[in-house]
DRENVO-158149 format. One record per residue (C-alpha): x, y, z. Coordinates in Angstrom, 1 decimal. Example, Ala and Ser with C-alpha at 12.3 -4.5 7.8 and 13.67 -1.06 7.14 Angstrom:
BEGIN
- 12.3	-4.5	7.8
- 13.7	-1.1	7.1
***
This chain:
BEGIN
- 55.4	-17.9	-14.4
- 52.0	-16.7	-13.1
- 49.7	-19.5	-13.8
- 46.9	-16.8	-13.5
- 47.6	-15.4	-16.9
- 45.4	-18.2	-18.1
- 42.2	-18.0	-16.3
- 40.4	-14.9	-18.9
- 40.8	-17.9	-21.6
- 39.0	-20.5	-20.1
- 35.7	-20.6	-17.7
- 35.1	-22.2	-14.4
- 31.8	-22.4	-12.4
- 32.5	-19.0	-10.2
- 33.3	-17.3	-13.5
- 30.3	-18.4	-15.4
- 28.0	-17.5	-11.8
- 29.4	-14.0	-12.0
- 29.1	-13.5	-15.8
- 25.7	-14.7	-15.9
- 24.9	-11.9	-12.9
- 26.5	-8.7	-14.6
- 27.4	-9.8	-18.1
- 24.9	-8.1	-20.9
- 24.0	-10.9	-23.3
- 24.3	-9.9	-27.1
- 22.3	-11.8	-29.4
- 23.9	-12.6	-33.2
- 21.3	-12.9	-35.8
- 21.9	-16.5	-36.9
- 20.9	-17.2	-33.2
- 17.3	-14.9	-33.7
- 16.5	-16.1	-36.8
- 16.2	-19.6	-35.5
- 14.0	-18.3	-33.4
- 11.4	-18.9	-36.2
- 12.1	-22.8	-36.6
- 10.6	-22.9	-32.9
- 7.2	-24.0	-31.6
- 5.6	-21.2	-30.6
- 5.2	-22.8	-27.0
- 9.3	-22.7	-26.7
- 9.4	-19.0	-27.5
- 6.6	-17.8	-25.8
- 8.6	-19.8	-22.4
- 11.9	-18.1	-23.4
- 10.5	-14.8	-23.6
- 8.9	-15.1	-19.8
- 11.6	-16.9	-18.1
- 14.8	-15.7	-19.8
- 13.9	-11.7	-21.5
- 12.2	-11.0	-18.3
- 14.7	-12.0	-15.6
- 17.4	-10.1	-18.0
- 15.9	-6.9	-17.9
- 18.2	-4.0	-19.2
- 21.1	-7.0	-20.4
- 19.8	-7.8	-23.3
- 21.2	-5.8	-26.3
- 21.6	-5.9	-30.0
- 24.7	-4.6	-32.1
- 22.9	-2.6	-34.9
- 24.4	-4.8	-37.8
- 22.8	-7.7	-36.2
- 19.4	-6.2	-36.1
- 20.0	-5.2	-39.7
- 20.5	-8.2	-40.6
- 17.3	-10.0	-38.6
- 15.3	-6.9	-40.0
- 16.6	-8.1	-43.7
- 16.3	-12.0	-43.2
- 13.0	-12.3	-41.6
- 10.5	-12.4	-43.8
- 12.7	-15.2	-46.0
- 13.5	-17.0	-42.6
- 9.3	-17.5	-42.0
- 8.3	-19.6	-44.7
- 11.5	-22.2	-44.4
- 9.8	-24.0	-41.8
- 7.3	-24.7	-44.2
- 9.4	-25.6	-46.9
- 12.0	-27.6	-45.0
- 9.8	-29.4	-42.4
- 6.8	-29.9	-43.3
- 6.7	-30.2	-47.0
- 8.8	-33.5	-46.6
- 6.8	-34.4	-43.8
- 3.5	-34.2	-45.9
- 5.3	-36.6	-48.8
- 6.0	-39.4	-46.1
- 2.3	-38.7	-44.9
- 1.1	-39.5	-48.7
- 3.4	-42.2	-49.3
- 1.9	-44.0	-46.5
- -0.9	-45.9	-48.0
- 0.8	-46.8	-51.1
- 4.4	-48.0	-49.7
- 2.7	-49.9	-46.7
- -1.5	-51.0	-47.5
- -0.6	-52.2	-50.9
- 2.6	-53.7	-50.7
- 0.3	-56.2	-47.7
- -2.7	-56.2	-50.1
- 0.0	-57.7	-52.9
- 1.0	-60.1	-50.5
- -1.9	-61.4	-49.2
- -3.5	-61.4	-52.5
- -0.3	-63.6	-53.7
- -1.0	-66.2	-50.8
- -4.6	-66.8	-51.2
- -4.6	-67.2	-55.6
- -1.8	-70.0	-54.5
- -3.5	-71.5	-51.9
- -7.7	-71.1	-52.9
- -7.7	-74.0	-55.2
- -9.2	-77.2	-52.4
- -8.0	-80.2	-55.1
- -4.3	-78.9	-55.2
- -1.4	-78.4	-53.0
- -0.7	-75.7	-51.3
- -4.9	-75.5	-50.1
- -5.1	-73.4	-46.6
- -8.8	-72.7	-45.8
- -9.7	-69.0	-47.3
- -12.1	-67.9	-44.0
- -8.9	-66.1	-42.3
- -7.5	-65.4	-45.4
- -11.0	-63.4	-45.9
- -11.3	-61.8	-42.3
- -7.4	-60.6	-42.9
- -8.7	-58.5	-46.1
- -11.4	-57.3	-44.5
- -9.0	-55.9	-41.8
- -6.5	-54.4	-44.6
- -9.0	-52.2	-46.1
- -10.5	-51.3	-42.5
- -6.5	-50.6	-42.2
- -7.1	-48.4	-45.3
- -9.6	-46.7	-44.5
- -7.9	-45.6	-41.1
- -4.7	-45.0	-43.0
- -6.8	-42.3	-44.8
- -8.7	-40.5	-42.2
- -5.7	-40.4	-40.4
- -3.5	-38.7	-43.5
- -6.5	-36.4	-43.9
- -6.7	-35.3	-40.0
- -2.5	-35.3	-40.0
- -2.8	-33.3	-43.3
- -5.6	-30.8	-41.9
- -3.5	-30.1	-39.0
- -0.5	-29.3	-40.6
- -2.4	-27.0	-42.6
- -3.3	-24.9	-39.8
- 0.3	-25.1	-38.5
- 1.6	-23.9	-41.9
- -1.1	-20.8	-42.1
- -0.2	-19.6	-38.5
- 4.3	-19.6	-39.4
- 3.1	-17.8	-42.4
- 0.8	-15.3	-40.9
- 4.3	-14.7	-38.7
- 4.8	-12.0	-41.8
- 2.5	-9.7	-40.5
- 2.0	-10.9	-36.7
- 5.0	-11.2	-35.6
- 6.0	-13.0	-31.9
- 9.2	-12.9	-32.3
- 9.5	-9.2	-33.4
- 7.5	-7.8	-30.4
- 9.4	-9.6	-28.0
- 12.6	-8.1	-29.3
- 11.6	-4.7	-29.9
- 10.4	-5.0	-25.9
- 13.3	-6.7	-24.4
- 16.4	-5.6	-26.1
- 18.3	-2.4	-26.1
- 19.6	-1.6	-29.9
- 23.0	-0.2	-30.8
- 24.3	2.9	-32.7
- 24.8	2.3	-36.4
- 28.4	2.8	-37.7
- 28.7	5.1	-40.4
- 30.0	4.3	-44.0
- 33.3	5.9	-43.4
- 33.4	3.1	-40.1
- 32.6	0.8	-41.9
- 35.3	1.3	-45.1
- 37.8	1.8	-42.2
- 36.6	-2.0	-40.4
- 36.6	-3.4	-44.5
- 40.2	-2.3	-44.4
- 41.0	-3.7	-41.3
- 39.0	-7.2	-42.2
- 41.5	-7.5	-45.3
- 44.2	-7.8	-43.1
- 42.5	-10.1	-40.3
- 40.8	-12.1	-42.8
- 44.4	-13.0	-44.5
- 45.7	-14.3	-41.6
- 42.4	-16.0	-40.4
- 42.1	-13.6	-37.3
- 38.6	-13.6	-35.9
- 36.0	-12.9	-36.5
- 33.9	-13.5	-39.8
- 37.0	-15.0	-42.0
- 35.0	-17.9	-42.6
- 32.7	-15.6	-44.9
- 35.1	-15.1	-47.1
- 34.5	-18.2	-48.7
- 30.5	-17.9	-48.9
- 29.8	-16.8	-52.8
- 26.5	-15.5	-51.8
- 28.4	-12.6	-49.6
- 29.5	-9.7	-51.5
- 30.9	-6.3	-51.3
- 30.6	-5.3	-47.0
- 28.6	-8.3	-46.1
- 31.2	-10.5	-46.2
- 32.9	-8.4	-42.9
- 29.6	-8.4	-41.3
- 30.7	-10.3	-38.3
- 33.5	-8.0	-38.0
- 31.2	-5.3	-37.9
- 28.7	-6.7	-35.1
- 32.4	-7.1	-33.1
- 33.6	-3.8	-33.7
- 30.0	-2.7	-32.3
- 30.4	-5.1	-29.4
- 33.8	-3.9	-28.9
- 32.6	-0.2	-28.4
- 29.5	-0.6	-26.4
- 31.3	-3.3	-24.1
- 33.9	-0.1	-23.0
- 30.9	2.6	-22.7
- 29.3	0.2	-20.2
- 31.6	-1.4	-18.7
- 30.3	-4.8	-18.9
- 31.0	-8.3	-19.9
- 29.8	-9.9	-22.6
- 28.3	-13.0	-22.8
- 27.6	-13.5	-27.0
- 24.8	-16.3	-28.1
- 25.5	-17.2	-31.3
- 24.3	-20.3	-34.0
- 27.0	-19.8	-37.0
- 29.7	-21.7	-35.2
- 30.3	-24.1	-38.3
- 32.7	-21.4	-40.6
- 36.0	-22.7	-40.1
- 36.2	-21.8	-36.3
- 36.2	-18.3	-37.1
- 34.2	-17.6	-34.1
- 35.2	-19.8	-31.3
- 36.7	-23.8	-31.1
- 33.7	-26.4	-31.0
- 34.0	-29.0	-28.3
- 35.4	-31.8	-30.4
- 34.3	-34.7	-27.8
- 30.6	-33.6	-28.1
- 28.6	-35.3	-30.9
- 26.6	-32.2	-31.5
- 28.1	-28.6	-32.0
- 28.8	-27.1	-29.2
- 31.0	-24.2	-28.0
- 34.0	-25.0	-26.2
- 35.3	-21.9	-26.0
- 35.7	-18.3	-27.8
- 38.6	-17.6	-29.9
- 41.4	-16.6	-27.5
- 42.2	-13.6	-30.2
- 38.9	-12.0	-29.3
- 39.0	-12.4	-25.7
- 42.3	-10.6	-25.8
- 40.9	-8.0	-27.9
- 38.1	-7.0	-25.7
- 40.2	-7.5	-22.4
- 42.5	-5.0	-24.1
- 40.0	-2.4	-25.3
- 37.3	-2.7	-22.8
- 38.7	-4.4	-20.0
- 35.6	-6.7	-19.7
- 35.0	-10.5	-19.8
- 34.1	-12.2	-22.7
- 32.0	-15.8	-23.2
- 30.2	-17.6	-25.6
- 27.1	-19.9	-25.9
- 25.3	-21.2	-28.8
- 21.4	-21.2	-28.1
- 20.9	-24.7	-26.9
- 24.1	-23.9	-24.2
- 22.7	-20.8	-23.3
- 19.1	-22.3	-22.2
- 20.7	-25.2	-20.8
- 22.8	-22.8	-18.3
- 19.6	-20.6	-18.1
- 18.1	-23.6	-16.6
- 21.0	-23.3	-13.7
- 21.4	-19.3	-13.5
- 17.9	-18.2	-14.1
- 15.9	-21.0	-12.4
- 14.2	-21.7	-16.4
- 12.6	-24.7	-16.8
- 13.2	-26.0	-20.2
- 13.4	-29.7	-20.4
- 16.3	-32.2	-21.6
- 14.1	-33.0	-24.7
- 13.6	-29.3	-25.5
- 17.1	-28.1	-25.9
- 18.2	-31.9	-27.5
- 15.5	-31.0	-30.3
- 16.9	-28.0	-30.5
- 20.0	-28.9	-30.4
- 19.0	-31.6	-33.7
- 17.5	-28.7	-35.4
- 20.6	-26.9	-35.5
- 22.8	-29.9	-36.4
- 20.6	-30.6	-39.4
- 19.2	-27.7	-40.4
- 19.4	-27.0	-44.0
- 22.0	-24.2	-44.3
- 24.4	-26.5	-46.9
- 24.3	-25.9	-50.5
- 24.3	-28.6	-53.3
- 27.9	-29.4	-54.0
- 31.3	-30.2	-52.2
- 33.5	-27.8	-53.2
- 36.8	-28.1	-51.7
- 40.6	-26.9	-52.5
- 43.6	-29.3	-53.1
- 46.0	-28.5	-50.9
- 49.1	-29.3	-53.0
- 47.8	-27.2	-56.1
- 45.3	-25.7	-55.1
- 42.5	-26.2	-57.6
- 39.2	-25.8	-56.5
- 37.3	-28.9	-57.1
- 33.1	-29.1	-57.2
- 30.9	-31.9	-57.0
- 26.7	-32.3	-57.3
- 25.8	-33.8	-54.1
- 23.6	-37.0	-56.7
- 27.3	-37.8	-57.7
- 27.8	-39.3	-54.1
- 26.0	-42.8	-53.3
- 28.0	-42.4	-49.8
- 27.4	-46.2	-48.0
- 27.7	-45.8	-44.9
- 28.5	-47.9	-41.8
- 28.5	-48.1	-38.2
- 31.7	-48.3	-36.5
- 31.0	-47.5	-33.1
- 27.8	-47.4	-30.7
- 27.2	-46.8	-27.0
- 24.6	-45.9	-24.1
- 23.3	-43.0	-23.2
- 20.2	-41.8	-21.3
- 17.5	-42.0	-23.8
- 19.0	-45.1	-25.4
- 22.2	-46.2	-27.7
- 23.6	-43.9	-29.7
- 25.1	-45.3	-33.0
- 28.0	-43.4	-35.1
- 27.9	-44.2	-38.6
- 30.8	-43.1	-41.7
- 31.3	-43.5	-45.3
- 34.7	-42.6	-47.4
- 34.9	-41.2	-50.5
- 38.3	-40.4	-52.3
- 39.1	-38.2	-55.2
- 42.8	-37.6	-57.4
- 43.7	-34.3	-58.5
- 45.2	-33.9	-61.5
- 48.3	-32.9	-59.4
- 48.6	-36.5	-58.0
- 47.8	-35.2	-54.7
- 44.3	-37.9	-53.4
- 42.0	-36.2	-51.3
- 39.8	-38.1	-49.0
- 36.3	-36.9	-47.6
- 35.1	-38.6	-44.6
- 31.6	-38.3	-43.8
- 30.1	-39.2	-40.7
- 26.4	-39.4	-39.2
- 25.7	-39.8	-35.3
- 22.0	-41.7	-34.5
- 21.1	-40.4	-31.1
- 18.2	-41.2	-30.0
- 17.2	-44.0	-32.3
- 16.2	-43.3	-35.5
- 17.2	-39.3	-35.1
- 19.8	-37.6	-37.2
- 21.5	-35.7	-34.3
- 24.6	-34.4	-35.4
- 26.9	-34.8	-38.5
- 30.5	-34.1	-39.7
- 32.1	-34.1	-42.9
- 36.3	-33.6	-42.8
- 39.0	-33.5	-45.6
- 42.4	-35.1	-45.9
- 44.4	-33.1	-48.3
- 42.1	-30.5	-49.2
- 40.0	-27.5	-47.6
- 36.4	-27.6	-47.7
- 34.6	-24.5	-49.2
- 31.0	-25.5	-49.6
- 29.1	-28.5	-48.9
- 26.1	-30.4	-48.7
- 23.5	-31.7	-46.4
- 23.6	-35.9	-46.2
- 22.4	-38.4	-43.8
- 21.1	-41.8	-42.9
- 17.7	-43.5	-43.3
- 17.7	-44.9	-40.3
- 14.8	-47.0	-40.6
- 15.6	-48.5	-43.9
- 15.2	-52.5	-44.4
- 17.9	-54.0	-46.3
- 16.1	-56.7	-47.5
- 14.1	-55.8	-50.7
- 12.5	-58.8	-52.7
- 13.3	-59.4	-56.0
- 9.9	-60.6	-57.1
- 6.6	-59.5	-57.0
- 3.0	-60.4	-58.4
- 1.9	-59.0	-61.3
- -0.7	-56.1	-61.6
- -1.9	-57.2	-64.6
- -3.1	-60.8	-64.7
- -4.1	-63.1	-61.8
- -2.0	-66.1	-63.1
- -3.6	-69.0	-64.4
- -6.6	-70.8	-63.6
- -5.2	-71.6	-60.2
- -4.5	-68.1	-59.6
- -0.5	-68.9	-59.9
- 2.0	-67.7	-62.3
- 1.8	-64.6	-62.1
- 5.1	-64.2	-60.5
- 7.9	-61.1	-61.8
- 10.8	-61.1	-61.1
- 13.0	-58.5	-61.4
- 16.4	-59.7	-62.7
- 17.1	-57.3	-65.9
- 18.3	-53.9	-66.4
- 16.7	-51.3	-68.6
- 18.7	-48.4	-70.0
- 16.6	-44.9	-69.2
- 16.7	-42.4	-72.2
- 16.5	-39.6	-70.0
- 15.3	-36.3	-71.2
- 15.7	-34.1	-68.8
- 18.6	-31.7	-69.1
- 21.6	-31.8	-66.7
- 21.2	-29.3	-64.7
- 18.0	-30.9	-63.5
- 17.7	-33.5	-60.6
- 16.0	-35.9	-62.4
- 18.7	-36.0	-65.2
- 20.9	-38.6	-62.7
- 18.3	-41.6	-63.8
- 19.6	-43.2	-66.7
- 18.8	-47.4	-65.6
- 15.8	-49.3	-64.1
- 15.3	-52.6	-62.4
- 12.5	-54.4	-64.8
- 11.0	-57.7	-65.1
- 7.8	-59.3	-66.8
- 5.3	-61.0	-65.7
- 6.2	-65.3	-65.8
- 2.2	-65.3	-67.0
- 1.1	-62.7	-69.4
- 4.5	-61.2	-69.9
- 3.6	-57.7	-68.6
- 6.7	-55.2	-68.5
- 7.4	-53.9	-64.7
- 9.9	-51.6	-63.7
- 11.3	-50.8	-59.9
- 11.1	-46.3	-59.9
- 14.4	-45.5	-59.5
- 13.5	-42.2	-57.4
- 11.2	-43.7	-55.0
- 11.7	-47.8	-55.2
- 7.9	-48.3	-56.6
- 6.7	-51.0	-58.9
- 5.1	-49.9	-61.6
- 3.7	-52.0	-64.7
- 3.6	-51.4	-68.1
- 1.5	-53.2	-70.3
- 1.4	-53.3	-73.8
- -1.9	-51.2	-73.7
- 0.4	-48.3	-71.9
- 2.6	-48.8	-74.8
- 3.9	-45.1	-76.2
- 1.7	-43.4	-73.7
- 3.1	-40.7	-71.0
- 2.8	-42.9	-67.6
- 3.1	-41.1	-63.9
- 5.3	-42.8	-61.7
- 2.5	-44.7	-58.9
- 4.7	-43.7	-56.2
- 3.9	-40.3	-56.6
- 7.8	-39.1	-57.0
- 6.8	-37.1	-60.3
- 8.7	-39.2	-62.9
- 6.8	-40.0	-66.1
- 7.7	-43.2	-68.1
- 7.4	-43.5	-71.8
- 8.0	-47.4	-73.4
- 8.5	-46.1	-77.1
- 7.8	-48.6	-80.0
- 8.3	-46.3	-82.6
- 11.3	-47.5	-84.0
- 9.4	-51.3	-84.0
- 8.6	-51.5	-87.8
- 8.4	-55.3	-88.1
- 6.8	-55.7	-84.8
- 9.6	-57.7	-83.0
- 8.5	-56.7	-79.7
- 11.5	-53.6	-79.6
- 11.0	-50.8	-77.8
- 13.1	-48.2	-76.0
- 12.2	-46.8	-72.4
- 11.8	-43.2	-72.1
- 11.8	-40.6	-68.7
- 10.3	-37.7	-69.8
- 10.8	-34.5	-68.9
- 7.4	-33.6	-67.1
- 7.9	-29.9	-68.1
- 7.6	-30.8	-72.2
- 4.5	-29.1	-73.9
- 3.2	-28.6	-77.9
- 4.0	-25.0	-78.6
- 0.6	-23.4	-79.3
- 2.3	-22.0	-82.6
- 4.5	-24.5	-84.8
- 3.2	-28.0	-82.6
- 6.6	-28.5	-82.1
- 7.5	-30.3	-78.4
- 9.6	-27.7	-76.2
- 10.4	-27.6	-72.7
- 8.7	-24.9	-71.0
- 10.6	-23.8	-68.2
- 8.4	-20.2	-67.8
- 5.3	-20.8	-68.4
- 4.6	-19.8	-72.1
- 2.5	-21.3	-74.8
- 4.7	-21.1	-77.8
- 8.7	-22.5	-78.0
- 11.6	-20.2	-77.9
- 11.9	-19.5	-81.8
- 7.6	-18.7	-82.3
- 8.3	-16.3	-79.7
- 11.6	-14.6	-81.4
- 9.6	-14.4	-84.5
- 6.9	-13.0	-82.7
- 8.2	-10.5	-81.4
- 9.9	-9.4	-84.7
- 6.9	-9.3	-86.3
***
């Protein structure tokens, strides 16, 4: 036995020194393309300590530039959409979830205790002075959402001018040396090849095979970039050190380090490092992108700090490159099953926690089980990992008697309080003389005629929490989207009524049906997309835009 038939498989500290002083370093796409979700300050630091102390070693398979060429200019706008879109809804929600709910309160203290010839009587000065600090409160609340607001504004216009001034794309076109591109013959003859690998899950790019958006030669397309890395690593003679983010397709790539709470690369598939020992006779590595700046830190003398590459690192774990729907495949039958992620009400909890430098982190998991119709039960274990506090930093979702095919993106609100009152004061009334009474409690359940059709988010809704008023008997209901109390007085009665949240739902308490005035009514969510068609008055749901219904514009057109 020669024990060193196993040192091309795994790495050491004089290995990874002498790769990281003669390997070329090949970018994948997946690993550029994040490129975008950066702060500008991070890639303006990677291009000037990394690109320039790698001069002549940085090169692109042609597939991979293809595909960043391709991607871009949909890549540009996602940090928009996916960070600070959601960001600006937490900024708005500020002043209603947190000024009014203490203006409620406070308001609910001082009509019990203003009255000086009754029990409960507190003197009103500080009672006074502590309004007069909640709408200073207010008024900070909003100069601070409009200064917040203006400056992600300006954020938002410089990723989008991205399209046309490009960082990113100057520094590659200046730093990296570009492949030849395979011709179609190549790549029919790689497709044939794939078959064959694919089948028996050889690396690389099996996992794609699974992805419905992939079609025709796009599902070998990792195959390709290899094949291309294959024959430039035997024209040059060099090892290869690959940086890649798509690590999460079934290990179809490399194995993840399954101690590490984030993904991480533990170590290529042994497959390909045979393969390019074989054809090239080179050394073969990889890194995702947070790995390869922490080693450039080591090898290149970078300087990128601990809280750089762990928000990195979090972008990567959470980013949102997961559909809507667990799709998965019984493994005694086989029968693909698929599920909307707002079928899941996953509860998690925490079942372990310990220290680490910047404070505990907390690893939380919920169970969900489903029966196939085979008898076989399939159980789906998802788990969420707090590190620091309050940060979703890495996630995992595994199977017990099934394959995974697709699934979705879930997590924790971390910061959410349990405890959630069951009363409130009413809107509507101040109580009676004494300014008490005017208590709601919310003890009943409403059904929800829901219009909205089920292909639509919304169309989950189909209860609320209500109560009325102990006073003047004024209808509240708890938003089931975004937990806000909103009331309903008779006056509101069979009008269209906006959610005061701002989540977009629109209420409807319907008293048509009330012909002998019994106080009956049914409670409506309706569909915010509903118009009058310009042409018959009949109610439709205009999902593009038009003025008239479906049928006005059938006879329409045949006239």
């Amino acid at each position: 036995m020669n024990k060193d038939n196993i040192k091309p498989y795994i790495i050491d500290e004089e290995k990874e020194q002498r790769l990281w002083e003669t390997a070329v370093f090949v970018f994948d796409s997946s690993a550029l393309l994040d490129f975008y979700f950066l702060p500008k300050k991070t890639r303006e630091k990677i291009y000037e300590e990394i690109f320039t102390n790698l001069v002549d070693r940085l090169w692109l398979p042609f597939h991979v530039e293809y595909e960043f060429l391709k991607n871009r200019k949909g890549v540009i706008p996602k940090p928009v959409k996916e960070k600070y879109e959601p960001l600006k809804e937490k900024i708005n929600a500020i002043r209603n979830s947190l000024a009014k709910e203490i203006k409620k309160r406070v308001d609910e203290i001082s009509r019990e205790t203003i009255k000086d010839d009754k029990h409960p009587h507190i003197e009103q000065t500080e009672i006074e002075k502590i309004k007069t600090e909640i709408e200073k409160f207010e008024k900070e609340v909003k100069s601070f959402e409009e200064n917040i607001l203006k400056r992600i504004s300006t954020t938002e216009k410089e990723i989008l001018e991205m399209k046309s001034n490009d960082d990113i794309l100057e520094a590659l076109e200046n730093s990296f040396n570009v492949g030849r591109e395979f011709t179609y013959d190549e790549v029919i003859s790689i497709t044939e090849e794939g078959k064959h690998r694919y089948e028996f899950k050889i690396p690389p790019g099996y996992g794609d095979l699974q992805q419905r958006e992939k079609k025709g030669t796009q599902i070998f397309g990792d195959l390709i970039i290899w094949k291309q890395i294959l024959e430039f690593s035997k024209e040059k003679k060099m090892p290869v050190i690959f940086i890649t983010n798509d690590i999460k397709k079934d290990d179809d790539w490399c194995y993840l380090d399954k101690s590490a709470t984030e993904d991480r690369i533990l170590a290529p598939r042994e497959e390909l490092i045979k393969e390019i020992k074989d054809h090239s006779n080179v050394e073969f590595w990889m890194y995702n992108l947070p790995q390869f700046l922490f080693k450039a830190n080591k090898y290149l003398e970078a300087k990128f700090s601990p809280q750089t590459i762990q928000n990195i690192t979090q972008f990567l774990n959470t980013k949102d490159i997961k559909g809507d729907y667990l799709r998965f495949k019984c493994d005694s039958c086989g029968k693909i099953h698929s599920y909307h992620k707002s079928e899941f009400n996953l509860d998690f909890d925490c079942i372990e926690s310990s220290e680490r430098s910047m404070g505990p982190e907390n690893h939380y998991e919920a169970t969900e089980v489903f029966d196939c119709d085979c008898g076989n039960q399939i159980t789906a274990n998802f788990e969420v990992w707090e590190y620091p506090v309050g940060v979703h930093n890495y996630d995992s979702l595994t199977l017990e008697g099934g394959e995974i095919l697709e699934s979705f993106y879930f997590t924790i609100d971390f910061f959410e309080d349990d405890y959630e009152p069951d009363y409130t004061a009413c809107d509507e009334c101040s109580g009676n003389r004494e300014g008490m009474g005017n208590i709601v409690h919310f003890w009943s359940e409403l059904e929800l005629e829901n219009e909205y059709d089920t292909e639509n988010e919304n169309s989950k809704y189909d209860k609320v929490v209500s109560g009325n008023c102990e006073w003047c008997n004024s209808l509240h209901i708890r938003c089931p989207k975004c937990d806000s109390i909103n009331p309903l007085p008779e006056t509101e009665f069979d009008k269209p009524k906006e959610c005061e949240g701002g989540c977009g739902l629109i209420f409807l308490v319907d008293t048509s049906d009330d012909h002998d005035h019994l106080g009956e009514f049914s409670l409506k969510l309706i569909d915010h997309r509903k118009e009058e068609c310009q042409s018959c008055g009949d109610e439709f749901i205009n999902v593009d835009s038009a003025d008239m219904c479906k049928e006005c514009e059938r006879k329409y057109g045949e006239e």
